[in-house]
N, CA, C and O of each residue as an XYZ file, in Angstrom:
560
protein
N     -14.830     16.927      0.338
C     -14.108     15.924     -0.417
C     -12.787     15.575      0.253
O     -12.193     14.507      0.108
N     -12.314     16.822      1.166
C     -10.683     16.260      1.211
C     -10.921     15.208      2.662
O      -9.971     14.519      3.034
N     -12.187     15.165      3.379
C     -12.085     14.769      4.369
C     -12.610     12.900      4.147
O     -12.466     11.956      4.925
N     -13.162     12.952      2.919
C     -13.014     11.567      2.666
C     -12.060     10.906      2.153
O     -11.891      9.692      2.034
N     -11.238     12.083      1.757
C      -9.977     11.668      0.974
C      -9.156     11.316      2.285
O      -8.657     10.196      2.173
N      -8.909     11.836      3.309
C      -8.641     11.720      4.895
C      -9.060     10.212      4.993
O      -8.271      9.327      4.660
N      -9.973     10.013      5.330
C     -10.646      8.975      5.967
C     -10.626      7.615      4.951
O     -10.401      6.432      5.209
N     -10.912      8.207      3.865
C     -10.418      6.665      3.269
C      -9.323      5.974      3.225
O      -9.314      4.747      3.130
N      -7.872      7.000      3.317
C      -6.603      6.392      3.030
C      -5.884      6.120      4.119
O      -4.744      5.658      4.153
N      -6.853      6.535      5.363
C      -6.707      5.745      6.805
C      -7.038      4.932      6.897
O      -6.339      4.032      7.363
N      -8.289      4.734      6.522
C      -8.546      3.225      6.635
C      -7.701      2.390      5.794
O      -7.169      1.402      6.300
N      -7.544      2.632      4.751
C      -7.015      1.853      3.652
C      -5.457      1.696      4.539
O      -5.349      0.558      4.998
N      -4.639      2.316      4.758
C      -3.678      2.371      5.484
C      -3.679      1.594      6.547
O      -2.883      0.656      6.592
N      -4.723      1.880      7.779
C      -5.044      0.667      8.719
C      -4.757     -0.978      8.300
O      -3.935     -1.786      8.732
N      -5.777     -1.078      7.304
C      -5.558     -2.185      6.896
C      -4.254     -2.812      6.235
O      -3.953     -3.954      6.581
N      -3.703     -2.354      5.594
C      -2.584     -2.263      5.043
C      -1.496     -3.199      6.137
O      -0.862     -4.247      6.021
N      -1.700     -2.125      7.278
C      -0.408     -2.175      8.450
C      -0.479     -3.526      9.364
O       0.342     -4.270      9.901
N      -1.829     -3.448      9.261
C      -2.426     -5.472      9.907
C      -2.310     -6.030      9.437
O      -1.483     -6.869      9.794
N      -2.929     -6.194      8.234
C      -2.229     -6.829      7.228
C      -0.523     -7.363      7.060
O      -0.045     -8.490      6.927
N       0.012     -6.209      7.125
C       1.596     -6.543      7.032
C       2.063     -7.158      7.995
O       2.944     -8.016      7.952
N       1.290     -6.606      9.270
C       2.002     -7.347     10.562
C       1.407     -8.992     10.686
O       2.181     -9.761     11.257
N       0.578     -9.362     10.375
C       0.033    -10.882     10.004
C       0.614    -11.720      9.018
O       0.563    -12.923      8.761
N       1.213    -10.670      8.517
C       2.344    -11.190      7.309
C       3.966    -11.766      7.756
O       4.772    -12.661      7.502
N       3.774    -10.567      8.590
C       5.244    -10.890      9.006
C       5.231    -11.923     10.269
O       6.069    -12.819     10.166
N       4.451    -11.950     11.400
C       3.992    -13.226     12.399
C       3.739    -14.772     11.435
O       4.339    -15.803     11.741
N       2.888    -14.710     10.411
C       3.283    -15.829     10.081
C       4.556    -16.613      8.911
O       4.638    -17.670      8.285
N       5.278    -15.552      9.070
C       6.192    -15.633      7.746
C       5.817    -16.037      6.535
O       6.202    -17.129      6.116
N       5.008    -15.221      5.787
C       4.076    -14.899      4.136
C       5.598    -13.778      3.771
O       5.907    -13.544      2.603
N       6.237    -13.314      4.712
C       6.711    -12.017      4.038
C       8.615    -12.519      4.486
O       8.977    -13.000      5.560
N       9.597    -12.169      3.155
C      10.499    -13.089      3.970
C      11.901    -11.635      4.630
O      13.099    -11.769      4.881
N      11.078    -10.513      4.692
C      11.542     -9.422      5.517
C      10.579     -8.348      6.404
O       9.381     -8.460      6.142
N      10.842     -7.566      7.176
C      10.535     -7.137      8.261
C      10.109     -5.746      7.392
O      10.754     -5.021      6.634
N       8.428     -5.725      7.966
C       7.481     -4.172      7.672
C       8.666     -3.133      8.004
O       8.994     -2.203      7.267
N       9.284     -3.472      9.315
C       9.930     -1.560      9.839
C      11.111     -2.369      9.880
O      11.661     -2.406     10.981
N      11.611     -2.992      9.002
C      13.222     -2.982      8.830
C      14.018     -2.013      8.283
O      15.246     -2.089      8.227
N      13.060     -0.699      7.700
C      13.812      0.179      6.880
C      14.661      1.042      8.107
O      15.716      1.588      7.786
N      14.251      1.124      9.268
C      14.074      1.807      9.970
C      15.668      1.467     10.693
O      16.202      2.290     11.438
N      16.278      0.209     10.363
C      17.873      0.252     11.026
C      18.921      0.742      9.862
O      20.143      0.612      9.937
N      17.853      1.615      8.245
C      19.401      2.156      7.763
C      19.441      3.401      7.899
O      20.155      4.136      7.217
N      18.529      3.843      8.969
C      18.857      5.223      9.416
C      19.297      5.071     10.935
O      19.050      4.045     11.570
N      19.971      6.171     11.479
C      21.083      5.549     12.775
C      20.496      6.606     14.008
O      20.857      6.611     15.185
N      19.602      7.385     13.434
C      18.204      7.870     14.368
C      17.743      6.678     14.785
O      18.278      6.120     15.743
N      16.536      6.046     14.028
C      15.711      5.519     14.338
C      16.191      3.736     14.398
O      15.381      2.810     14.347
N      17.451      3.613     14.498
C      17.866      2.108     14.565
C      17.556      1.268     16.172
O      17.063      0.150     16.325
N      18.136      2.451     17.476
C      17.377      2.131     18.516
C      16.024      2.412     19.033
O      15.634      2.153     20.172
N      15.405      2.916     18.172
C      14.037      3.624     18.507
C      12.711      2.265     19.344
O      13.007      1.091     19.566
N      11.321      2.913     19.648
C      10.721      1.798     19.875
C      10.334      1.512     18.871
O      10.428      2.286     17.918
N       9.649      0.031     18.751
C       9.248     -0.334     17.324
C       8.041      0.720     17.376
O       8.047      1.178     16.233
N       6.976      1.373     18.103
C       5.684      1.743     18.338
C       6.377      2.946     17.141
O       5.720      3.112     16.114
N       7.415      3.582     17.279
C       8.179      4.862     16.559
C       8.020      3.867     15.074
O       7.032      4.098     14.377
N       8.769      3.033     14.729
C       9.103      2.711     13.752
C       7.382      2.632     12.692
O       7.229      3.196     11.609
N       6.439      1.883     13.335
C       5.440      1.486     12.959
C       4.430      2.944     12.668
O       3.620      2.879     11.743
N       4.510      4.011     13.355
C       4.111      5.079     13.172
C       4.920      5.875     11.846
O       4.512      6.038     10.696
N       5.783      6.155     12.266
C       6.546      5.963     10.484
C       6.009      5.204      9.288
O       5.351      5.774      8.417
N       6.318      3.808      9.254
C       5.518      3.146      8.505
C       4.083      3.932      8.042
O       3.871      4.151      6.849
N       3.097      4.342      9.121
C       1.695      4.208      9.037
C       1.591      6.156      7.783
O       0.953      6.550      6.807
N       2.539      6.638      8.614
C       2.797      7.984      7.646
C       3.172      7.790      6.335
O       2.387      8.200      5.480
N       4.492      7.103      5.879
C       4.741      6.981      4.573
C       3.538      5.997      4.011
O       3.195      6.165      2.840
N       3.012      5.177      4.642
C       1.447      4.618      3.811
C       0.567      5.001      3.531
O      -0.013      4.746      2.476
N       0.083      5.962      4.664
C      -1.070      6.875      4.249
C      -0.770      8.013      3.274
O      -1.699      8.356      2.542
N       0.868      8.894      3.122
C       0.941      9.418      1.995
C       1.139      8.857      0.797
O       1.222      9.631     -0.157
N       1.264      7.384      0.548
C       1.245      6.904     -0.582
C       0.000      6.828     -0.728
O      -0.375      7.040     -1.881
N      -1.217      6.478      0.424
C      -2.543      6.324      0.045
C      -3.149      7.696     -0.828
O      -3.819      7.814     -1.854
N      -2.742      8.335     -0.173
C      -3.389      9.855     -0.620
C      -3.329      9.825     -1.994
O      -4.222      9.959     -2.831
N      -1.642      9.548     -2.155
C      -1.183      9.901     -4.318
C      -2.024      9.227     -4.387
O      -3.092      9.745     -4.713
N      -2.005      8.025     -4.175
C      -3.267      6.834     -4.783
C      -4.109      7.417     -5.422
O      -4.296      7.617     -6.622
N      -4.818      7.784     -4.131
C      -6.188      8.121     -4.028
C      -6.796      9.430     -5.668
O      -7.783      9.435     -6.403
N      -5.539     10.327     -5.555
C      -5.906     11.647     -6.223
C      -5.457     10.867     -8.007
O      -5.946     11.313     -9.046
N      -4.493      9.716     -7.964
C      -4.070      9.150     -8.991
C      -4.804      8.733     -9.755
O      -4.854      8.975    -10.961
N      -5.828      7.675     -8.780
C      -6.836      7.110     -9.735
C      -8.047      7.882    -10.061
O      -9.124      7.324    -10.273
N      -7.823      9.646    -10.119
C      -9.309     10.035    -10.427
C      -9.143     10.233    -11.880
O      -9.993     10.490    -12.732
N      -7.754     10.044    -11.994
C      -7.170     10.030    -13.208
C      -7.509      9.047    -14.238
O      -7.087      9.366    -15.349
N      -8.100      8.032    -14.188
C      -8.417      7.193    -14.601
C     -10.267      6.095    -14.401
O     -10.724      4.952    -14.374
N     -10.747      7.952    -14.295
C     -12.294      7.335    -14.007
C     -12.735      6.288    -15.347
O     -13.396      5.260    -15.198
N     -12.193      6.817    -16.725
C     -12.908      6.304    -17.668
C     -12.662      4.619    -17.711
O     -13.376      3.785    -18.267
N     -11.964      4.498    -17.278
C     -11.414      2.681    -17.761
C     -11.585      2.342    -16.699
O     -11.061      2.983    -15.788
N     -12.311      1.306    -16.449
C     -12.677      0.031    -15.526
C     -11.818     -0.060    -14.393
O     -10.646     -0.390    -14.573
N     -12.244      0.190    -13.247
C     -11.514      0.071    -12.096
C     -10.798     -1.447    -11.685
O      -9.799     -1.249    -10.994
N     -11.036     -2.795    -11.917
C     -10.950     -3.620    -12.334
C      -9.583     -3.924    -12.689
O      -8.630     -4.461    -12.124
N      -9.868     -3.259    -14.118
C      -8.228     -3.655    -14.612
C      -7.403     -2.617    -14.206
O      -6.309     -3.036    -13.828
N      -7.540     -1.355    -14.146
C      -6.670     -0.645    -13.574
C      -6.036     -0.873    -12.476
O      -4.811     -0.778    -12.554
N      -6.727     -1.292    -10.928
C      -6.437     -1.391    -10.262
C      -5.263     -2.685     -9.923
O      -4.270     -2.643     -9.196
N      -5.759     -3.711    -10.675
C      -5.113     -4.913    -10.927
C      -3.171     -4.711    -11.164
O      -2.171     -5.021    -10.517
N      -3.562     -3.793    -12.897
C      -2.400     -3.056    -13.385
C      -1.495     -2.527    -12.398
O      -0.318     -2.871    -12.291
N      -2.320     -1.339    -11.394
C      -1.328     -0.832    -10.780
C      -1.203     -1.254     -9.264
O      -0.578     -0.662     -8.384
N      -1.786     -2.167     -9.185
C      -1.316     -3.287     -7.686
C      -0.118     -3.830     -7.751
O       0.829     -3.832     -6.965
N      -0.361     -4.505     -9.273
C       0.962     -5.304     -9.331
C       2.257     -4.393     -9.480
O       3.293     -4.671     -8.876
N       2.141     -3.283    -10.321
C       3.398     -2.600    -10.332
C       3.787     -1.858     -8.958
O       4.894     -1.321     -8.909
N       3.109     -1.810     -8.067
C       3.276     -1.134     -6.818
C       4.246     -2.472     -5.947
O       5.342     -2.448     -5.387
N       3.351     -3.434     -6.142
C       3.775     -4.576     -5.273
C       5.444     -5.054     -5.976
O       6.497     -5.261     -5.373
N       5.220     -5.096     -7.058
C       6.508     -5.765     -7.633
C       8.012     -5.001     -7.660
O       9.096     -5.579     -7.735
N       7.760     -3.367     -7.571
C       8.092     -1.961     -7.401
C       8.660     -2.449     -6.016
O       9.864     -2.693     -5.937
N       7.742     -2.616     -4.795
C       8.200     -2.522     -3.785
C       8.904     -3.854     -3.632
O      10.037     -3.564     -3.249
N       8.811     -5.027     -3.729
C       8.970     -5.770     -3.551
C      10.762     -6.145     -3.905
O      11.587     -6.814     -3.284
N      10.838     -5.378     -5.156
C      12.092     -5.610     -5.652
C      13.104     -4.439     -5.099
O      14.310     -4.683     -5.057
N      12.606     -3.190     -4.684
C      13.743     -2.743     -3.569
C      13.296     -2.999     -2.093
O      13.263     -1.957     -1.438
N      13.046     -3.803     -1.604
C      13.344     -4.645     -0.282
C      14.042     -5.629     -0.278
O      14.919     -6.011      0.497
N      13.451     -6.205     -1.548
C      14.970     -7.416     -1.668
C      15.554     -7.217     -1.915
O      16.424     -7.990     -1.512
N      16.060     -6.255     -2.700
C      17.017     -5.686     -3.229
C      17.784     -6.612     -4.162
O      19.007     -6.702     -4.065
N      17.080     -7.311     -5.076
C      17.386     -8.005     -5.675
C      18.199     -7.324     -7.010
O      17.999     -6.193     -7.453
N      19.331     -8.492     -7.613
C      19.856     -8.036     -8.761
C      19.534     -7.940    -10.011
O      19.883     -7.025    -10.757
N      18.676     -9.122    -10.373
C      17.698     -9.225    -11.330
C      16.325     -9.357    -11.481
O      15.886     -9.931    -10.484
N      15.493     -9.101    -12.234
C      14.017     -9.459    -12.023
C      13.884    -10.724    -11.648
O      12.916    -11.050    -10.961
N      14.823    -11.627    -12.033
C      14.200    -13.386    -12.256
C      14.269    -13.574    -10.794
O      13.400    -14.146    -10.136
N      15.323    -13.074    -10.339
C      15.285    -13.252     -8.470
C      14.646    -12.525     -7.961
O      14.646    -12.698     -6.742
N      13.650    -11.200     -8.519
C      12.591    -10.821     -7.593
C      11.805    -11.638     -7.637
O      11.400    -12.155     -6.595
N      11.385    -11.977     -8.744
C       9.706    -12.955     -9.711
C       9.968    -14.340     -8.455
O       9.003    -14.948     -7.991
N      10.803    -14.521     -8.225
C      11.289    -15.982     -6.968
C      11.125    -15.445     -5.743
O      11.111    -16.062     -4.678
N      11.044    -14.692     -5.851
C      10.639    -14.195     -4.269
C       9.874    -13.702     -3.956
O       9.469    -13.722     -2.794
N       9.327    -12.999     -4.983
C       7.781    -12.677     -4.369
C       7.155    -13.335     -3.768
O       7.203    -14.532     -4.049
N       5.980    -12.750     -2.299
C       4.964    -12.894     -1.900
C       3.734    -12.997     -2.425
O       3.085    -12.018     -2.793
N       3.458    -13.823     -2.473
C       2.024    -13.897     -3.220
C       0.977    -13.445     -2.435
O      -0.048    -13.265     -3.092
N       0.865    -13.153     -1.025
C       0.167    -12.772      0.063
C       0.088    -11.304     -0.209
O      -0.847    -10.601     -0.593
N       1.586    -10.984      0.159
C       1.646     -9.707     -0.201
C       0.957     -8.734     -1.476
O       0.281     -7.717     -1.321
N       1.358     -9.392     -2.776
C       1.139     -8.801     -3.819
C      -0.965     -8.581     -3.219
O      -1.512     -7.537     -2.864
N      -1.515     -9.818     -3.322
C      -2.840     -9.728     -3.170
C      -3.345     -8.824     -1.874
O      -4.534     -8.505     -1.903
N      -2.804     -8.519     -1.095
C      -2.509     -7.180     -0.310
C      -2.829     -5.986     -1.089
O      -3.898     -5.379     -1.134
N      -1.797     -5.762     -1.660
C      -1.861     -4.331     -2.417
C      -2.444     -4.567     -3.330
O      -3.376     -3.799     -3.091
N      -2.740     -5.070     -4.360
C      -3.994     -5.390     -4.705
C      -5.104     -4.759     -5.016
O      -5.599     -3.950     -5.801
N      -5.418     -5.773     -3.642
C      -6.793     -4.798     -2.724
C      -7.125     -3.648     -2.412
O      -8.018     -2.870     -2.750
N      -6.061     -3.639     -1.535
C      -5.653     -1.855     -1.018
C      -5.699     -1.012     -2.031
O      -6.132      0.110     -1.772
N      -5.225     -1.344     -3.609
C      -5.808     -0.005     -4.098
C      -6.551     -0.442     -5.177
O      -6.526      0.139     -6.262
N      -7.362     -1.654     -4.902
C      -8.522     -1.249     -5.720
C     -10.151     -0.763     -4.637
O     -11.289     -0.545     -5.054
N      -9.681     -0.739     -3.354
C     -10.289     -0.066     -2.342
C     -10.365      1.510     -2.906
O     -11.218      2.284     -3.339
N      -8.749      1.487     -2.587
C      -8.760      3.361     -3.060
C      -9.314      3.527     -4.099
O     -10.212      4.362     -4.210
N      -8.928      2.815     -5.039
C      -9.308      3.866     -6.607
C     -10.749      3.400     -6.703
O     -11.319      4.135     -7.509
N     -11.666      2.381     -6.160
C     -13.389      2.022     -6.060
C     -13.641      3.271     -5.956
O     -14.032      4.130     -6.746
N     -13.119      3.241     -3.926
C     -13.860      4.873     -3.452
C     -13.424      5.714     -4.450
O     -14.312      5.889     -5.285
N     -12.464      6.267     -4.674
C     -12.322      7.553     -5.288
C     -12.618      7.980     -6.465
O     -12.293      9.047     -6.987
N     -13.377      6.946     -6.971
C     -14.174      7.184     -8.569
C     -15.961      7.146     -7.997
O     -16.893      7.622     -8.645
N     -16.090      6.409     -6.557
C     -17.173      6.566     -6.262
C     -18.121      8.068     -5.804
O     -19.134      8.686     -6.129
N     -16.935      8.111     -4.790
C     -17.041      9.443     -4.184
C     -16.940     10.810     -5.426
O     -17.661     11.806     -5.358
N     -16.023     10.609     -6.384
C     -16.167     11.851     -7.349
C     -17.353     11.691     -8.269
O     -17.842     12.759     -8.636
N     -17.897     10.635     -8.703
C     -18.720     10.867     -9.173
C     -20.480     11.143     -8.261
O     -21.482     10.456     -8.458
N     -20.395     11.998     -7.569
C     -21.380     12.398     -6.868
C     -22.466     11.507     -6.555
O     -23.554     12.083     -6.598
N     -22.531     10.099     -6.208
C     -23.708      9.412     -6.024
C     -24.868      9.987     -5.175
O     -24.601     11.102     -4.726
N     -25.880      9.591     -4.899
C     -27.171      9.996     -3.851
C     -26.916      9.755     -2.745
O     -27.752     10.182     -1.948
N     -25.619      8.938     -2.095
C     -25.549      8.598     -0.901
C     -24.904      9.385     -0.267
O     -25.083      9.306      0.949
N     -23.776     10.596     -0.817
C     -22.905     11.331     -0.259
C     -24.002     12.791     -0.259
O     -23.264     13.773     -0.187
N     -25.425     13.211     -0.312
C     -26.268     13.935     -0.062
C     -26.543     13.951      1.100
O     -27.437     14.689      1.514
């Protein structure tokens, strides 16, 4: 089990990180994936290849909580759950990057690209991870 738990939230993570970077090349996103990375004074001259590997770590350990989060919630429809907690992830993140002062100026700035991003991404995770626990014939 833990090795699909491995492998799914890599992938899920993979995608994630292309995703973001297609985001940010076509400007969908109106700040920088590894901008976190100049308010620490380590990693401000670093290569971006450093910065983006960072990135890919703190994603895949958010994938993981994900992952173990939504087994928490086998009984109710993956569907709406996932929906539920896309948006609070996205809107969560969204509003400390902008660092906005009020909601009404996050709700204006949101990405709509983005949000449907994460989304996805964890209704990927929480699919698999209600799939995979409930023992189907295919994981035999």
């Amino acid at each position: 089990m833990k090795s699909l738990v491995i492998s799914t939230s890599i992938a899920a993570t993979v995608v994630i990180l292309i995703m973001l970077k297609i985001l940010d090349f076509f400007h969908f996103i109106k700040w920088d994936p590894v901008g976190f990375a100049d308010n620490f004074q380590s990693l401000k001259d670093s290569n971006v290849f450093i910065k983006w590997g960072i990135l890919f770590i703190i994603v895949w350990a958010a994938s993981i909580v994900l992952y173990y989060i939504s087994l928490l919630f086998m009984k109710i429809p993956v569907a709406i759950t996932s929906l539920a907690i896309g948006l609070l992830i996205a809107f969560a993140l969204e509003w400390i990057i902008l660092d906005a002062s009020s909601i009404e100026k996050t709700i204006k700035k949101m990405s709509i690209p983005f949000i449907c991003i994460i989304i996805l991404a964890t209704r990927f995770l929480m699919e698999s991870a209600i799939f995979q626990a409930q023992d189907k014939p295919l994981s035999k």
